[in-house]
Each structure stands twice: as structure tokens, then as C-alpha cells.
C-alpha positions as a Python dict, from the first residue, in 0.01 Angstrom:
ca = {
    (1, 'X'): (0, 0, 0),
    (2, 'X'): (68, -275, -286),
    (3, 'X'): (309, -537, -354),
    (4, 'X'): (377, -680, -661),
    (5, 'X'): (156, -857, -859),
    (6, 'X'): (-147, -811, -593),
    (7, 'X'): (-513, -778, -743),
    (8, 'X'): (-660, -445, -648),
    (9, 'X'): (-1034, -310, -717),
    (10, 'X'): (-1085, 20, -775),
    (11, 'X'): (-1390, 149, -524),
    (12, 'X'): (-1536, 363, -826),
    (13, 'X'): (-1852, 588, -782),
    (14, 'X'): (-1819, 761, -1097),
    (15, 'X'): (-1714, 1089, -902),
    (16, 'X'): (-1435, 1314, -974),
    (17, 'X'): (-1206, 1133, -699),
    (18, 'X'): (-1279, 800, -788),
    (19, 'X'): (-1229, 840, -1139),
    (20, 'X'): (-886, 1005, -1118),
    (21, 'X'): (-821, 729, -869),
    (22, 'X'): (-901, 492, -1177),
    (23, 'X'): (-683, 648, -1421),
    (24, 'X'): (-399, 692, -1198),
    (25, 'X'): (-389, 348, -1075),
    (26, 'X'): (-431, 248, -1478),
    (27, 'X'): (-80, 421, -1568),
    (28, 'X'): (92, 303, -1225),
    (29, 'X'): (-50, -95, -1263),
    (30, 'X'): (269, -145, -1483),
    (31, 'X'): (508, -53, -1208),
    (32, 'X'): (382, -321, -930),
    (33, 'X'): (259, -568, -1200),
    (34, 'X'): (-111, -460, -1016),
    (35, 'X'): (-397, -688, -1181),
    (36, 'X'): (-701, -388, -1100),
    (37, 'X'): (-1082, -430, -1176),
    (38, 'X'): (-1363, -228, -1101),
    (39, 'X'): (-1627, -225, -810),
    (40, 'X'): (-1928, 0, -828),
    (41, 'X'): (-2213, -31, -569),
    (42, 'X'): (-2591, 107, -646),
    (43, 'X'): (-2738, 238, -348),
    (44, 'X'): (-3031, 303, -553),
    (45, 'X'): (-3107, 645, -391),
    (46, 'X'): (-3137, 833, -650),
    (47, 'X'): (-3341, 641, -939),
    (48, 'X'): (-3274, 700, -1284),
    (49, 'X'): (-2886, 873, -1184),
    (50, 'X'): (-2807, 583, -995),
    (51, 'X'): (-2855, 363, -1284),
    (52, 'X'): (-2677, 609, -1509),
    (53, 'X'): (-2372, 637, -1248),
    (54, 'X'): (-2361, 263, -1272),
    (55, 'X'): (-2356, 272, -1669),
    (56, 'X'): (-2101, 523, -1682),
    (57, 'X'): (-1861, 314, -1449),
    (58, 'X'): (-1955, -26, -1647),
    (59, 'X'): (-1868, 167, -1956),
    (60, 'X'): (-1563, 336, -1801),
    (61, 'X'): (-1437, -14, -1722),
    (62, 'X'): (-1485, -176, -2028),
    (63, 'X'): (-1275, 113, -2219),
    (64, 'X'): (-1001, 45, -1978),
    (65, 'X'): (-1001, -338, -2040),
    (66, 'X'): (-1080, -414, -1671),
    (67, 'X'): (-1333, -668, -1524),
    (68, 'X'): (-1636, -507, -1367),
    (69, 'X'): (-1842, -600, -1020),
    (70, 'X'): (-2161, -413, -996),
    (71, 'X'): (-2353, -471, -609),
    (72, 'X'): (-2714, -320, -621),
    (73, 'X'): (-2833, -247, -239),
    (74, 'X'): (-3174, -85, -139),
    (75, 'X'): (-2964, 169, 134),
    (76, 'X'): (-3239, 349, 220),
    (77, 'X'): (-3441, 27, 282),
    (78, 'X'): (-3151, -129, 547),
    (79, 'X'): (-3157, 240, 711),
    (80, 'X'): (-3535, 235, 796),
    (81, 'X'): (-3553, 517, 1038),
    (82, 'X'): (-3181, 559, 1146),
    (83, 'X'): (-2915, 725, 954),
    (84, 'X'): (-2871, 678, 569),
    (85, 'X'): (-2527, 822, 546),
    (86, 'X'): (-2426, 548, 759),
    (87, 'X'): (-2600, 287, 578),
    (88, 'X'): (-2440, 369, 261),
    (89, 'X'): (-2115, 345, 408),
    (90, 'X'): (-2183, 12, 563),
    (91, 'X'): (-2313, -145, 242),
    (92, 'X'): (-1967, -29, 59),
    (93, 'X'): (-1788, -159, 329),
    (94, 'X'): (-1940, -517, 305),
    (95, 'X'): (-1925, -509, -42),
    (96, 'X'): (-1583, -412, -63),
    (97, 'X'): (-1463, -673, 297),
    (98, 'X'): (-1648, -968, 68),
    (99, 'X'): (-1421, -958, -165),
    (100, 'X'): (-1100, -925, 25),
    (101, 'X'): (-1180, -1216, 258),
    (102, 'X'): (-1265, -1447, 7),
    (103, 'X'): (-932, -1361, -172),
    (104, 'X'): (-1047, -1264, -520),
    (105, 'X'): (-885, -940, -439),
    (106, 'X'): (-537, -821, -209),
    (107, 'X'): (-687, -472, -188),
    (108, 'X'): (-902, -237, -223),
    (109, 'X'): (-854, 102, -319),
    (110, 'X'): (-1125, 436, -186),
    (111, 'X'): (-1075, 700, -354),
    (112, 'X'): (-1063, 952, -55),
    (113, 'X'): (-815, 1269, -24),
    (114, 'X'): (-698, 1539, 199),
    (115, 'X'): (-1001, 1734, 205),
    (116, 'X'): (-1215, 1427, 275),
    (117, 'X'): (-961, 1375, 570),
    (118, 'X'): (-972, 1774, 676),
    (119, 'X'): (-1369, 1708, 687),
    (120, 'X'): (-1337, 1417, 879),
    (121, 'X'): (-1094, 1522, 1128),
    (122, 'X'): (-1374, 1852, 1154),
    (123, 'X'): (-1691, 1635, 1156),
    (124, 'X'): (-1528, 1424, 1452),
    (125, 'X'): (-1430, 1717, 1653),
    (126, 'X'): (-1747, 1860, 1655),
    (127, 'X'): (-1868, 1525, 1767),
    (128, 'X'): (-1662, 1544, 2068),
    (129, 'X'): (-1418, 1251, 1942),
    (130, 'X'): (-1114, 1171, 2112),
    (131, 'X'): (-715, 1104, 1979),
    (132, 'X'): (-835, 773, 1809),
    (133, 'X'): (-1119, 964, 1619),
    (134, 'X'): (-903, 1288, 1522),
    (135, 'X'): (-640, 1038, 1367),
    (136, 'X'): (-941, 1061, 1074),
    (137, 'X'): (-938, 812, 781),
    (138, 'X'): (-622, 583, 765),
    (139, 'X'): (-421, 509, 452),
    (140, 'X'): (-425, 162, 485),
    (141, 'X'): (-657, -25, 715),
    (142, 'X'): (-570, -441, 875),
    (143, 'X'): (-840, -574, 627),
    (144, 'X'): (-654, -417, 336),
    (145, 'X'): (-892, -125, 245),
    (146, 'X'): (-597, 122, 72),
    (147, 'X'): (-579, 520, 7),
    (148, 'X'): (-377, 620, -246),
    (149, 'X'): (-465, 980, -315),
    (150, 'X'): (-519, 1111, 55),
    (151, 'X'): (-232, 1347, 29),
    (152, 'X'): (-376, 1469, -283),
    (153, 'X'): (-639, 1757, -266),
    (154, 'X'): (-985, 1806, -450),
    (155, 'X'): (-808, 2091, -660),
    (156, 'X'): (-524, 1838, -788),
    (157, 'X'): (-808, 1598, -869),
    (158, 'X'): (-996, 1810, -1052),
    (159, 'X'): (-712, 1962, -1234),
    (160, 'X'): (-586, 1612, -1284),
    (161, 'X'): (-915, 1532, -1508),
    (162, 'X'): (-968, 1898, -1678),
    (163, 'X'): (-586, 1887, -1816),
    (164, 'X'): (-638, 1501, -1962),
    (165, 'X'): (-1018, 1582, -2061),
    (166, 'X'): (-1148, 1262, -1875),
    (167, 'X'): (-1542, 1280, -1801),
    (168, 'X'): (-1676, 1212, -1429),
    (169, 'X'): (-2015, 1239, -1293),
    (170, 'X'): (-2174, 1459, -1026),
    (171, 'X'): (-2389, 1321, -730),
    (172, 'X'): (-2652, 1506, -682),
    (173, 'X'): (-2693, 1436, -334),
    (174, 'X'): (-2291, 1592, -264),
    (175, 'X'): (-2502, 1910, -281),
    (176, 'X'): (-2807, 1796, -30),
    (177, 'X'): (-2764, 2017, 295),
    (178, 'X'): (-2977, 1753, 501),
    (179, 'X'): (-2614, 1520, 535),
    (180, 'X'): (-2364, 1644, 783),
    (181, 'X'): (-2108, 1594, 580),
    (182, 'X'): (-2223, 1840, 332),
    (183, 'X'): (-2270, 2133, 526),
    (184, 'X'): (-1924, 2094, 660),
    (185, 'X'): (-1802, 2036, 295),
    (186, 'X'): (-1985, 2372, 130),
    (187, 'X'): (-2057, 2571, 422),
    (188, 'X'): (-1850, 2532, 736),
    (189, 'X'): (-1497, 2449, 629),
    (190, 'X'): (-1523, 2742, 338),
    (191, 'X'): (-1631, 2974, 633),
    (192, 'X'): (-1363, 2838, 875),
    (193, 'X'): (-1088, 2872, 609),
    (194, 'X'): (-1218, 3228, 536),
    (195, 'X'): (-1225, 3380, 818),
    (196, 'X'): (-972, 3199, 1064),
    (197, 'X'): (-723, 3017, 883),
    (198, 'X'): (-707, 2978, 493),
    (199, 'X'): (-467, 2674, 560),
    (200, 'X'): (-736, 2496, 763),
    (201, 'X'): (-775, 2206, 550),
    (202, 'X'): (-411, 2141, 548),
    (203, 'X'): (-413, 2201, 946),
    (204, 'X'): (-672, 1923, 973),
    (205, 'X'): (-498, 1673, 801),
    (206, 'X'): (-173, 1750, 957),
    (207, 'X'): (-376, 1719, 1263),
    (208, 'X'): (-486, 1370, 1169),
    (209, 'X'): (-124, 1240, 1036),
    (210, 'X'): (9, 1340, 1447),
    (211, 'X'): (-257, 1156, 1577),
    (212, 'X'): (-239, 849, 1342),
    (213, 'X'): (150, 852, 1464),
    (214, 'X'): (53, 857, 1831),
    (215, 'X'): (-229, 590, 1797),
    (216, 'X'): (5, 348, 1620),
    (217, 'X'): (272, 387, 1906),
    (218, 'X'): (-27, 357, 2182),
    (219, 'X'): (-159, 14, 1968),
    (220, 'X'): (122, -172, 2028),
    (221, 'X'): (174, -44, 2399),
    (222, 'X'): (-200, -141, 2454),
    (223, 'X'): (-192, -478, 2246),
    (224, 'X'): (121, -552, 2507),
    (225, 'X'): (-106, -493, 2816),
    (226, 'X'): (-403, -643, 2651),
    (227, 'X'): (-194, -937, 2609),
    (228, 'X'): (-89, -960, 2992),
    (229, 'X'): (-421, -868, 3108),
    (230, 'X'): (-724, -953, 2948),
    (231, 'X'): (-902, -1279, 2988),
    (232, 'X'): (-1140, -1489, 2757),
    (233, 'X'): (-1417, -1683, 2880),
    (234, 'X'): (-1746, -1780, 2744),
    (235, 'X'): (-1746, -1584, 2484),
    (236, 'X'): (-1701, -1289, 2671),
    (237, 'X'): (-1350, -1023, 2747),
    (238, 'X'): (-1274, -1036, 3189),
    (239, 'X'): (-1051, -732, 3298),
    (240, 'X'): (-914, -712, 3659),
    (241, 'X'): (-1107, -403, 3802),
    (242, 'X'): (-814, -327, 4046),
    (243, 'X'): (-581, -365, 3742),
    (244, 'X'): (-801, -94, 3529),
    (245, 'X'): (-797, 141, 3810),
    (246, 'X'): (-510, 148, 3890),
    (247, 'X'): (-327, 219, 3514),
    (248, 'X'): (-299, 608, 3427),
    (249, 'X'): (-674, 706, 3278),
    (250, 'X'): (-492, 743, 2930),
    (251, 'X'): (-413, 401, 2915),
    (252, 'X'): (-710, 250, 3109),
    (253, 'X'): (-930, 422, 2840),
    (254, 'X'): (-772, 259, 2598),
    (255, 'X'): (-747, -96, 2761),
    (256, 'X'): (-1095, -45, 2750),
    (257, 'X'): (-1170, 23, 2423),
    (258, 'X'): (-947, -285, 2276),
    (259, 'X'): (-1113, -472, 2502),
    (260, 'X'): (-1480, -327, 2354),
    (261, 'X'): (-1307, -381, 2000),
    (262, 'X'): (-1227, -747, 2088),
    (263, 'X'): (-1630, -846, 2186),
    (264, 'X'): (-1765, -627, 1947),
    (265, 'X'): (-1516, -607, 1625),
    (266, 'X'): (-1586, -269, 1633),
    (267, 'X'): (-1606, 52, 1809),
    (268, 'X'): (-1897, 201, 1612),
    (269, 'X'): (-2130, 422, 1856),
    (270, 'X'): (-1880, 344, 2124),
    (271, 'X'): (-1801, 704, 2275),
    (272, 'X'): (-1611, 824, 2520),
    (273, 'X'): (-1925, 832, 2788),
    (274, 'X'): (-1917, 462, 2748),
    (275, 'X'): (-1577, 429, 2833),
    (276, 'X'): (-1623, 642, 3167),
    (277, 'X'): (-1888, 412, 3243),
    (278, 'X'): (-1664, 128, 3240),
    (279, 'X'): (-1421, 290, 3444),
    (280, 'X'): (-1659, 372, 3703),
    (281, 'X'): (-1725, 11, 3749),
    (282, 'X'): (-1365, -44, 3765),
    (283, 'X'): (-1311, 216, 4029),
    (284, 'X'): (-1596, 116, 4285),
    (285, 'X'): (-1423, -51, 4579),
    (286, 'X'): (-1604, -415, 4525),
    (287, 'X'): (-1966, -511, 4498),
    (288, 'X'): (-2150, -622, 4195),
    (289, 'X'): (-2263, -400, 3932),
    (290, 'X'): (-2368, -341, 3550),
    (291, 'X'): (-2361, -87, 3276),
    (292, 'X'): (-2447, -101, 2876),
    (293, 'X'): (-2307, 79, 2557),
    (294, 'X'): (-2397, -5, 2192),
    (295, 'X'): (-2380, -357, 2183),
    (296, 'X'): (-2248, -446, 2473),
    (297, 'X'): (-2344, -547, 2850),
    (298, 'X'): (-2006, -465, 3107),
    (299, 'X'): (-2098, -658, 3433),
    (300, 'X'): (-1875, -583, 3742),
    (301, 'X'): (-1905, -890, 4024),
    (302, 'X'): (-1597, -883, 4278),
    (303, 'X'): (-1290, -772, 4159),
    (304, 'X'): (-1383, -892, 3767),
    (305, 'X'): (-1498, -675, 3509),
    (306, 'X'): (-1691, -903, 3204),
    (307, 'X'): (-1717, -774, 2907),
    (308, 'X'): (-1997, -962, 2660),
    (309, 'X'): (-2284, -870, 2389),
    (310, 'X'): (-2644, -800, 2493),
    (311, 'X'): (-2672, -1207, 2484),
    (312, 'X'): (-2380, -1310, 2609),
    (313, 'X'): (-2490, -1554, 2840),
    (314, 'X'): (-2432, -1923, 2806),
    (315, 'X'): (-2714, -2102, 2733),
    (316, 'X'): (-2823, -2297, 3074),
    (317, 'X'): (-2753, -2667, 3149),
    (318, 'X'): (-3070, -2847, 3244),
    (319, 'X'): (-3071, -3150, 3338),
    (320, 'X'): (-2863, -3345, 3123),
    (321, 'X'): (-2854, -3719, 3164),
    (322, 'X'): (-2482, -3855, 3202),
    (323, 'X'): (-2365, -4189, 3063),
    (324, 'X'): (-2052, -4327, 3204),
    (325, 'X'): (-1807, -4274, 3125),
    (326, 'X'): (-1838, -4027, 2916),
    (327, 'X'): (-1704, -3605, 2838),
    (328, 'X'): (-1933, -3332, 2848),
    (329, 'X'): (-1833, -2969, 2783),
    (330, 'X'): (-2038, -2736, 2938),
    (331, 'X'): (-2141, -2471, 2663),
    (332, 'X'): (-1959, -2170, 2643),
    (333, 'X'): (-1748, -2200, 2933),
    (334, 'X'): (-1476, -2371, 2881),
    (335, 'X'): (-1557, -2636, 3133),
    (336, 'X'): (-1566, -3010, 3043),
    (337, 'X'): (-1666, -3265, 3305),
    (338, 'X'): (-1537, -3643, 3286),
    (339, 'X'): (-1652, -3954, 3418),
    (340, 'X'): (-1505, -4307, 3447),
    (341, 'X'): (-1612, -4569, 3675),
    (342, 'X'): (-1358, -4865, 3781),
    (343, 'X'): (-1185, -5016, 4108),
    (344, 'X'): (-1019, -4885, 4395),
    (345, 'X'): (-682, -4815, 4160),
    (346, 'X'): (-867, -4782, 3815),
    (347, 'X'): (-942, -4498, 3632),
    (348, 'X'): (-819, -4218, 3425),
    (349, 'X'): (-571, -4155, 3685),
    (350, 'X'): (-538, -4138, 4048),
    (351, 'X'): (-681, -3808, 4050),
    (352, 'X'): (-995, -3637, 4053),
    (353, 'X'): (-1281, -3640, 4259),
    (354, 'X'): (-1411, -4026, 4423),
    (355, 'X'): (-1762, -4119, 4441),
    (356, 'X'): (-1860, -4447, 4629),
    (357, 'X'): (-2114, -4593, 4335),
    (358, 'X'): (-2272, -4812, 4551),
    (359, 'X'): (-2421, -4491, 4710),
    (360, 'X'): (-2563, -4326, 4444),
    (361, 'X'): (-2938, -4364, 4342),
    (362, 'X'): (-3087, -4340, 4049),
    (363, 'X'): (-2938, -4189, 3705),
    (364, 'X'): (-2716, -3911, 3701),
    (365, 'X'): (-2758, -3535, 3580),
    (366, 'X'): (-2565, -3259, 3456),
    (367, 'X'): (-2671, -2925, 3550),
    (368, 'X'): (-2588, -2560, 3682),
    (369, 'X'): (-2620, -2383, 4005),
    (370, 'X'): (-2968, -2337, 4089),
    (371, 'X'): (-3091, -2041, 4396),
    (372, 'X'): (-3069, -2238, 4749),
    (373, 'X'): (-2879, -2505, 4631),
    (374, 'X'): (-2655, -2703, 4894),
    (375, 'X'): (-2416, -2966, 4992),
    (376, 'X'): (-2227, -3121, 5212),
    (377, 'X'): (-1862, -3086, 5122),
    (378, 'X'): (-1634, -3315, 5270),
    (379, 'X'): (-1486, -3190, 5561),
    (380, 'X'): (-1763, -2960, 5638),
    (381, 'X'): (-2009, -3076, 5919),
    (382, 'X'): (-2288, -3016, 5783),
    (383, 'X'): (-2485, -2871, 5451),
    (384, 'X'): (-2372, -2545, 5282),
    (385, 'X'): (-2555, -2334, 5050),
    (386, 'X'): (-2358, -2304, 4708),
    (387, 'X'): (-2378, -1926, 4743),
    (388, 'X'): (-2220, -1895, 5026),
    (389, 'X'): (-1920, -2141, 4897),
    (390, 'X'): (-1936, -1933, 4576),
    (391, 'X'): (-1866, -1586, 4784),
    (392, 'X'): (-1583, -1702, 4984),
    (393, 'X'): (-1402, -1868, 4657),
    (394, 'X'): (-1533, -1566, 4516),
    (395, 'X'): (-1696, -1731, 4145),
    (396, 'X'): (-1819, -1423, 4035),
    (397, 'X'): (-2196, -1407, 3963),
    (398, 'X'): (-2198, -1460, 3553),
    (399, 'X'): (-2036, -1758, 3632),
    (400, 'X'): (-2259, -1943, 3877),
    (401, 'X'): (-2566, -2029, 3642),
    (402, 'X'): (-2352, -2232, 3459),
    (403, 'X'): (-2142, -2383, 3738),
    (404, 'X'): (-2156, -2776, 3640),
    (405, 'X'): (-2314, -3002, 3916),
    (406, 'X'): (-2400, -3329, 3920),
    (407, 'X'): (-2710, -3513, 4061),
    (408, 'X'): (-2842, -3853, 4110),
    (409, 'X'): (-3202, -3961, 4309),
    (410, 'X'): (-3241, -3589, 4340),
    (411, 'X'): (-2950, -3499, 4540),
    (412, 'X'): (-2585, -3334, 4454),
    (413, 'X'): (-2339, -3559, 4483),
    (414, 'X'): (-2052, -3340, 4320),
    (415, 'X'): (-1973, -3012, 4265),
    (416, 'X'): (-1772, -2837, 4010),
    (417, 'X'): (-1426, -2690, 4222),
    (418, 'X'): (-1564, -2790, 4551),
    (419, 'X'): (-1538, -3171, 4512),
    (420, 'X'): (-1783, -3479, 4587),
    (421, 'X'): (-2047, -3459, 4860),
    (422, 'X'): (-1892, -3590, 5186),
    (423, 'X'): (-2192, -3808, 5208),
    (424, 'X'): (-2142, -4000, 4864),
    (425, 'X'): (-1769, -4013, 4830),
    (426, 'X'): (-1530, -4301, 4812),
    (427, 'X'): (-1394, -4480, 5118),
    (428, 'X'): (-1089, -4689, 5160),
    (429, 'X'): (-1270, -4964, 5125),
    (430, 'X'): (-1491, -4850, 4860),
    (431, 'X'): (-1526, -5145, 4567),
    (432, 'X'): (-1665, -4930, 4261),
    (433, 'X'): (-1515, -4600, 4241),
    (434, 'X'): (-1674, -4338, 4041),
    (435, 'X'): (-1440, -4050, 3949),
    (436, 'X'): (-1520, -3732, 3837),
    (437, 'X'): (-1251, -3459, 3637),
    (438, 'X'): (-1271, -3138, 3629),
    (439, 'X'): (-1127, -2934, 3375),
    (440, 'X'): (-1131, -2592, 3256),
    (441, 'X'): (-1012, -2237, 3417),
    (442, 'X'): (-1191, -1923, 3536),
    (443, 'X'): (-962, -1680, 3600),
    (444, 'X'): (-903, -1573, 3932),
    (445, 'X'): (-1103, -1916, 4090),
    (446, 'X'): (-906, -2189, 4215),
    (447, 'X'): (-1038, -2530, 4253),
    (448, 'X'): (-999, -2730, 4573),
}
């Protein structure tokens, strides 16, 4: 959890946990050369005992020596109608992530124990969570977010502060049967452990300690097959739908939900209807098709699953005039376009795509693929709708609005993959040759 000489603030709510957390961490400091200070967020839910919570931890800290950050958030104001209980939990965990990326502090420590894992491992059940929920609350999390005392019980806490006399406060809300967390907490886990197993709480962490060991072997397995499989364009996460189908549903699920995790940063609201939606995309034998989940849009179109938020579409490319030369990157797709105009042998190189600039009218235009637009590609005798050269090289469909064409007097001369228009390229005996490169990949498209 800590390496020496690391700075590390203390997550303190004025609670019974958090305080012992304190006071433990106070005598331990020594040992790792640990440079702690205090963090208290006001929810202000509460009035007059939020402000004296606050107090009590500003005084707390200022007995112990340690620097003090105090963050006062109206919670119930960012939860409008939805759910407070996550509100407050977001709040402390931007509070707590500003300070960690900005590198005033190398961790912080939540003063969370076994029985907050036994109720979490509970509260997820009943929620119909799978193995990656049941693995509960981790003891140390990627953005440094650290646990000390989650193989310590409530009891030991409170016995902990009784036996050294040290004061803590009591939320009134721990006690408000409206949360979900509290009824588990005073009614169903005391019943549970009553009259099924008195052990129960240690069960449920047990519980979550196996699954935390299975989800850390299945991370790296999936972060391997992530690594050979997944695709980034536009902003967006492409999975082969044959490929998805075709792993074992344990690890297609989870392919799934890295991939979610990767557009998102998060699996929040992400359940495991979600996921089944996805993999009924993937398991249809072609076609198009779409599906959403919290945050997300999951478009199927041939054999391509693309994962992208809500807005994940590119913005379009209308109509931009071209100067030449010149580079252009088409937004959000990795795609840049290049001109250069020269003799026969001049150029970039002796590649990419020869216009005759003799033949072309007018100023030139950047844009994307348009409904009933058509060419004529060179060696084809006569014009061909985009959409039908967009099937057989099978561009799926997220990928033609943006498909970069060029225009001049009103006509296409080029297109993106499919080369110049047979009727404006470059002869042998061509004097001015306009070329045109095309760079940029889409996976599974190859350009002619």
C-alpha cells in the first residue's frame, strides 16, 4: 500500500473508522517515513452536524500536527432527482482523484473494513452482480485510492478507540433506513448472521478476497486478448463480431466489458443485461445493427462491432476548400489526405493516386460520402454508386459519412481507397500531375 516517504491523506469523516484510521496511520507514519494530512469533504446534508463534523476533523488535525483540506459540495444539489448515496460517493471520489493526479499526494487512504466489505459483497448480490462485483471493495485501486483497515472489523475499531479514549462522531444519517446500505447494515446482515450463519460477515469477505484473486488472474488474461483484438478508431473501441462469438461466453463477457471500460473509463450502471446485448450483436450472422447501455451506443455493421459514447460520431466534413499542396486530417478518423502538384516524375513520391490537372475545373473540396454519390473508377466502364463500392470492400456504415472525397466543378474526381476518377486521372503524357496520398487505416478495409 505505501512506500517510503510517499504523502498520504487520510479520507477522514469524523466517524469511528476514519478516525481510528487517523490514529493508526499517526503511530505507523514513522515506519515508511509517510508525510499524511487530512481530507474532509462537506456534503452539506445535514446542516448544522455537517459543519460540526467538519470542525471536529479541522480540530482533530491540528492536534495531530497535520495539514488540513476541507472540500464543501452541495450533494444533494448534483443528485437532483437520482440517487444521493451515489452522489456523495462521487463527490469524495473527485475530491480525493484531484489530488492524486495533480501529485500533491501518492495516496489516499478510506477508511473502510471487513464489515463494509461483507455489506458490499451482500448489497451487490442482491443486485444480481456478477464475479467482478462480488470481488467487493479492493485494497488498493490503479489510481492509488488505499485500504488499510479492511481486514479489520467494526468491533476492533471501536474497541481500538474505547481502550485509548479517542472521541469520534456519529452520522446521523448511518441510522436513516431510506439508504440501502443501511438496512443491510442494521437490519439484514444482523438477521442473516442470526439465523443462518453467525460467521456471515466473515463468509462475505472471504467471498470477496476469492473473487478479487480470480479477477486479477482474468485481468491480465483479458488485457492479453484486448491487446490482440481490439481496435481504436475515431474515438471509438471496434471488436471483430466473429472473434467475440466465437471465445467461451466467460471470456467474451469480459472482452466486453474492458472494452466498455476503455470508451467509458468506467463500468458504472453497466450490468450484465448490457453485456448480453452486446453479445447478441456479436452472434447475429451479419447485417447491421445497434444497441445502447449507460453511456454508450454499440453499433454492429458487417462483421465489426463499434463501440463509442452517445456522440461518438465524427463531426462531418463539408465542403472544405483544398490548397495545394497541402495536409488535411480528416477529424476523428485517423485519415489525412495529401496533395502535391508537379511533373510527370515530381512529387512526394512515385506513388499515390494521379490526377491530370489540366482536367480539373474549378477549386477543389474536401468532403465525406454523401447518399447517391458516384464515380467512375478507373477500370470500371461506367459510373458506380459509392454504396455499392462501400459494400463489396465492405467500409462498414459508421465509417462512410466521413469517407474523404474530393471535388472540383462539382464532380468527384478522387476517392478515398478507391483511387482517382478514370475520367480525370493522369495519362502518360499528362504535363501537370496532381497526386493525391492517402493515409490512415480502418481495420479490416484495404485500399486499392
Amino acid at each position: 500500500m505505501f512506500a517510503p516517504g510517499q504523502g498520504v491523506g487520510v479520507a477522514v469523516s469524523g466517524g469511528a473508522d476514519s478516525v481510528c484510521l487517523l490514529h493508526v496511520l499517526r503511530e505507523l507514519a514513522p515506519r515508511w517515513d509517510l508525510r499524511l494530512s487530512v481530507l474532509h469533504l462537506d456534503h452539506r446534508l445535514r446542516g448544522a452536524e455537517s459543519e460540526a463534523d467538519a470542525e471536529f476533523v479541522r480540530q482533530l488535525a491540528a492536534s495531530l500536527a497535520l495539514e488540513f483540506h476541507l472540500r464543501r459540495v452541495d450533494v444533494a444539489a448534483l443528485a437532483g432527482s437520482g440517487n444521493l448515496e451515489e452522489a456523495a460517493r462521487a463527490a469524495r471520489r473527485q475530491f480525493y482523484l484531484e489530488f492524486l493526479r495533480d501529485g500533491r499526494l501518492d495516496r489516499v487512504a478510506l477508511g473502510h473494513t471487513r464489515s463494509d466489505q461483507a455489506e458490499t459483497v451482500l448489497f451487490r448480490f442482491l443486485r444480481g452482480s456478477g464475479t467482478a462485483g462480488l470481488a467487493g471493495i479492493w485494497p488498493v485501486t490503479p489510481e492509488g485510492l488505499v485500504r488499510p483497515l479492511l481486514e479489520v472489523d467494526r468491533k476492533e475499531v471501536i474497541d481500538y478507540l474505547q481502550t485509548r479514549g479517542l472521541p469520534w462522531r456519529e452520522d446521523s444519517s448511518n441510522q436513516d433506513p431510506r439508504f440501502a446500505r443501511n438496512r443491510i447494515r442494521h437490519e439484514l446482515l444482523p438477521r442473516l448472521s442470526r439465523e443462518w450463519n453467525p460467521a456471515l460477515a466473515d463468509t462475505l469477505a472471504q467471498a470477496a478476497a476469492l473473487a478479487q484473486e480470480d479477477e486479477e488472474y482474468w485481468r491480465r488474461e483479458t488485457e492479453r486478448l484486448a491487446a490482440a483484438e481490439l481496435r481504436f478508431w475515431g474515438g471509438a473501441v471496434l471488436l471483430r463480431a466473429g472473434v467475440l462469438s466465437a471465445l467461451p461466453p466467460a471470456v467474451a463477457r469480459r472482452l466486453v466489458r474492458h472494452a466498455i471500460e476503455r470508451v467509458r473509463g468506467h463500468l458504472r450502471g453497466v450490468d450484465y443485461s448490457h453485456i448480453e446485448e452486446v453479445m447478441g450483436l456479436a452472434r447475429r450472422r451479419a447485417g447491421h445493427g445497434r444497441c445502447q447501455a449507460p453511456g454508450l451506443c454499440v453499433s454492429r455493421s458487417f462483421d465489426w462491432l463499434r463501440l463509442a459514447p452517445p456522440a461518438g460520431d465524427p463531426p462531418e466534413v463539408c465542403g472544405l476548400e483544398l490548397a495545394v499542396p497541402g495536409r488535411y486530417l480528416i477529424p476523428e478518423t485517423g485519415f489525412e489526405v495529401a496533395l502535391e502538384l508537379g511533373g510527370a516524375e515530381k512529387g512526394y513520391n512515385t506513388g499515390g493516386s494521379r490526377l491530370d490537372w489540366s482536367r480539373i475545373c474549378g477549386p477543389l473540396f474536401l468532403r465525406g460520402w454523401r447518399p447517391g454519390d458516384r464515380y467512375r473508377p478507373a477500370q470500371h466502364a461506367g459510373q458506380v454508386k459509392l454504396k455499392r463500392l462501400f459494400q463489396e470492400a465492405r467500409v462498414p456504415l459508421w465509417a462512410r459519412g466521413n469517407w474523404p472525397i474530393i471535388t472540383g466543378g462539382g464532380v468527384i474526381l478522387w476517392v478515398g481507397g478507391f483511387g482517382p476518377s478514370a475520367d480525370h486521372m493522369a495519362g502518360p503524357d499528362t504535363r501537370d500531375v496532381l497526386r493525391v496520398f492517402f493515409s490512415g487505416d480502418l481495420p479490416g478495409f484495404s485500399r486499392s
